[in-house]
N, C-alpha and C positions, 0 to 999 in steps of 0.2 A: 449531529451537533459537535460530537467531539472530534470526530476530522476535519470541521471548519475551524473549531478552535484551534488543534493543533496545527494546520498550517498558516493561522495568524501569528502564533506563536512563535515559530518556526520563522516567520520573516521577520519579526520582531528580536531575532536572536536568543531567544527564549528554550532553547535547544531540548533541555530538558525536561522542563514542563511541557514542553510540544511533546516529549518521547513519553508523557504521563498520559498525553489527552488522546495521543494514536494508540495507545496499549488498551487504554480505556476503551477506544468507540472497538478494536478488534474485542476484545470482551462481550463488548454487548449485541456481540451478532449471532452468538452462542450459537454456534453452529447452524446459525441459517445461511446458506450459501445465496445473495447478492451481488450485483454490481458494484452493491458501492462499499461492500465489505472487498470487495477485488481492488478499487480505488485506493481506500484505507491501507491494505497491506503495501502496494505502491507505493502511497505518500513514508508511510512506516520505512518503505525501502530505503528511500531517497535519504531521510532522514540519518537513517542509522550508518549511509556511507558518509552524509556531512559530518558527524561524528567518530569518524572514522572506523567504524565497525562494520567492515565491508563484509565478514564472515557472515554476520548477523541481517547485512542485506542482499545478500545474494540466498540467504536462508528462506528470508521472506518475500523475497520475489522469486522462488520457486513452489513457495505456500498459495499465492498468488495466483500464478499459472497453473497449477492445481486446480484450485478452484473454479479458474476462469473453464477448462476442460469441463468442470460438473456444470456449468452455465448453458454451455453454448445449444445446449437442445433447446433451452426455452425463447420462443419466437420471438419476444417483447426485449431483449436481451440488446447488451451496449458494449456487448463483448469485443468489436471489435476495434469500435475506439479504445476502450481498455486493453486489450492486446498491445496494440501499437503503441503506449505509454509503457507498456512492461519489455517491451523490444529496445525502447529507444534507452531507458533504464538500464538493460541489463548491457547492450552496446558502453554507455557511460562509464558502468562499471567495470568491463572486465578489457575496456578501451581495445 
């Protein structure tokens, strides 16, 4: 719920209240490793370069990838589309 808010928010120029609701949904996955806690960290990424905190998103698109590593055993897994969003991300960023 809060990664769809936050990237309503986020298109709605809403920047920071977006950077409240992606901090939130990473919170609440309290260390269960997901797909869409992998997504969240992404959108988080993206986020924190449109703010210009590119430190902060290449931090967390290496949190990310991390993760997406603890994934990839389980068979049911959408790792690779999420991959390929964190390739094209980190591409973006470090141009």
């Amino acid at each position: 719920m809060s990664t769809t808010l936050g990237n309503r928010l986020s298109e709605l120029g809403r920047r920071e209240e977006a950077l409240d609701a992606f901090l939130s949904a990473v919170h609440s996955y309290d260390g269960h490793a997901t797909p869409d806690h992998a997504t969240t960290l992404n959108n988080l990424a993206v986020l924190y370069a449109t703010l210009g905190r590119r430190d902060d998103a290449l931090r967390t698109l290496d949190e990310s990838t991390t993760l997406q590593s603890t994934l990839e055993a389980d068979p049911m897994n959408t790792l690779p589309r999420i991959r390929a969003q964190s390739d094209r991300i980190r591409t973006w960023l470090t141009g």
